[in-house]
C-alpha positions as CSV (number, residue, x, y, z in Angstrom):
1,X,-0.8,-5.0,10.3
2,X,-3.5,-6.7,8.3
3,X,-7.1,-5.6,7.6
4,X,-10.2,-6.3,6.0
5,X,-10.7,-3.2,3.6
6,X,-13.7,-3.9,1.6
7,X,-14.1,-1.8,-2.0
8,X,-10.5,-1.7,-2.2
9,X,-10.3,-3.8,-5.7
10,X,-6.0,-3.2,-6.6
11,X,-3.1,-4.6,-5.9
12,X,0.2,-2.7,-5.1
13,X,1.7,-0.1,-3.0
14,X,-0.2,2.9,-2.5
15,X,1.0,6.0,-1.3
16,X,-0.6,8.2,1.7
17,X,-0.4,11.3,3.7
18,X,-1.7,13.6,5.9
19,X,-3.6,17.0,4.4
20,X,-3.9,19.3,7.5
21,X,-1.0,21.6,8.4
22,X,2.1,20.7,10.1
23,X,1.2,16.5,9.6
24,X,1.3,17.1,6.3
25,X,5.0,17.4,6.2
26,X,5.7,14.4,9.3
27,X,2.7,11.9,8.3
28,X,3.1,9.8,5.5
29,X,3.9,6.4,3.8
30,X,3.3,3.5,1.7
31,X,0.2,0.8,2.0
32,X,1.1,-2.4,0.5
33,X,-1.9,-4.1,-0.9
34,X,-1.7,-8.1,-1.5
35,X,-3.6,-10.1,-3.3
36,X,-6.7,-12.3,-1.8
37,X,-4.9,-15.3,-0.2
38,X,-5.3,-17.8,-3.1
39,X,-5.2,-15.3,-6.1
40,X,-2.5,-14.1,-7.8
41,X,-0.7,-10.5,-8.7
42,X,-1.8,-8.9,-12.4
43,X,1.4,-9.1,-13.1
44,X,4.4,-11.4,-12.6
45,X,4.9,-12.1,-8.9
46,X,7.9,-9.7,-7.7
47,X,10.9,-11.1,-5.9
48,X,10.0,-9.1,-3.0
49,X,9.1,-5.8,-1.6
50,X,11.2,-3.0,-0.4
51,X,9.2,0.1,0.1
52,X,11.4,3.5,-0.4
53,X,10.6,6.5,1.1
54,X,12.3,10.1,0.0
């Protein structure tokens, strides 16, 4: 899924999750922010990306 989130100014994954009752312990994950087509990563490009989730 891609979207246009305007104000969002970072690159990287971003953790988030639910903060009302029993979501709080089900809803949850990682958003992967890319770079602007055409621009590149702070940082050295990474091989690839492999989100984890405990």
């Amino acid at each position: 899924m891609e979207q246009d989130k305007r104000g969002i100014h970072e690159e990287g994954t971003i953790w988030w999750h639910a903060h009302n009752g029993w979501a709080r312990a089900t809803v949850h994950g990682a958003v992967i922010i890319y770079p602007k087509r055409g621009h590149t990563y702070p940082f050295p490009k990474p091989h690839a990306d492999v989100p984890i989730i405990l």
